[in-house]
N, C-alpha and C positions, 0 to 999 in steps of 0.2 A: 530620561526615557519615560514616555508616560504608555499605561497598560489600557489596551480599549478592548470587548468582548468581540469575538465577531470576525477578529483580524487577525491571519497567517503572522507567526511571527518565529522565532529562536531557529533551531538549525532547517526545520522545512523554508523558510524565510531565505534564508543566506545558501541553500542548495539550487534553489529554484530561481533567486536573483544572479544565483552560478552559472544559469542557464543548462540545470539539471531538467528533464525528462518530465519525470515523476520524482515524488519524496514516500514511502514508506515508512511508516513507524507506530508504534504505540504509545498509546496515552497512560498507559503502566507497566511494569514489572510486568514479563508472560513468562507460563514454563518452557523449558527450551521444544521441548518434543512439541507443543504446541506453534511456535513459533516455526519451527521445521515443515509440520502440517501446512501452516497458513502457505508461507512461501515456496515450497514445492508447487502448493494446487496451482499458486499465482504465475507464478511462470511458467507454468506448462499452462497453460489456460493464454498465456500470452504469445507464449513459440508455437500456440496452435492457431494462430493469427487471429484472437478473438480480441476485444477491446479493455480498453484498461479496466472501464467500469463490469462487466463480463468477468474480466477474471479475478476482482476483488468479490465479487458475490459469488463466486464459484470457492474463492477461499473461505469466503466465512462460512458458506454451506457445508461446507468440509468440516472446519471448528467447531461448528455449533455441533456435532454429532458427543461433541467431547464434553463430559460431567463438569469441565472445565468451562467457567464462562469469560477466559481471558479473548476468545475470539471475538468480543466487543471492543476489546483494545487499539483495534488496528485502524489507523487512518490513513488514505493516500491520497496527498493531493498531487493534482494530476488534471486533462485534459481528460472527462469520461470517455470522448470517443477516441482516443487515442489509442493508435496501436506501436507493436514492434516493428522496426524498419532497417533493412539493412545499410551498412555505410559504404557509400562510396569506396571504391576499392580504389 
């Protein structure tokens, strides 16, 4: 396996070639209540039919209120404009 900069790769890699959505995650160790923060604003920012890119800046604007600077941790790749859709019933 060779390592290049630049390039998706480990579990957002194998979610996404799953033909996942979105991939969420951090780039370190966060504290849980932060973590809770992030992902609450995220999805309510997404079931309020706003876009992915949207409601990840709505999350980190949330975090960043926190002494905590783990709200840099979070990356999501993802489709910016992409929204929540419901499934075919």
């Amino acid at each position: 396996a060779s390592v290049a900069l630049g390039q998706m790769g480990g579990f957002a890699q194998a979610f996404l070639n799953g033909k996942a959505g979105a991939f969420v995650s951090t780039l370190w160790s966060v504290d849980d209540k932060l973590a809770r923060t992030f992902v609450e604003e995220f999805y309510k920012q997404l079931l309020a039919g706003e876009t992915v890119a949207t409601a990840v800046r709505s999350a980190r604007d949330v975090g960043r209120q926190s002494s905590d600077i783990s709200w840099l941790a979070y990356v999501v790749y993802a489709n910016p404009a992409a929204k929540l859709e419901a499934l075919p019933e």
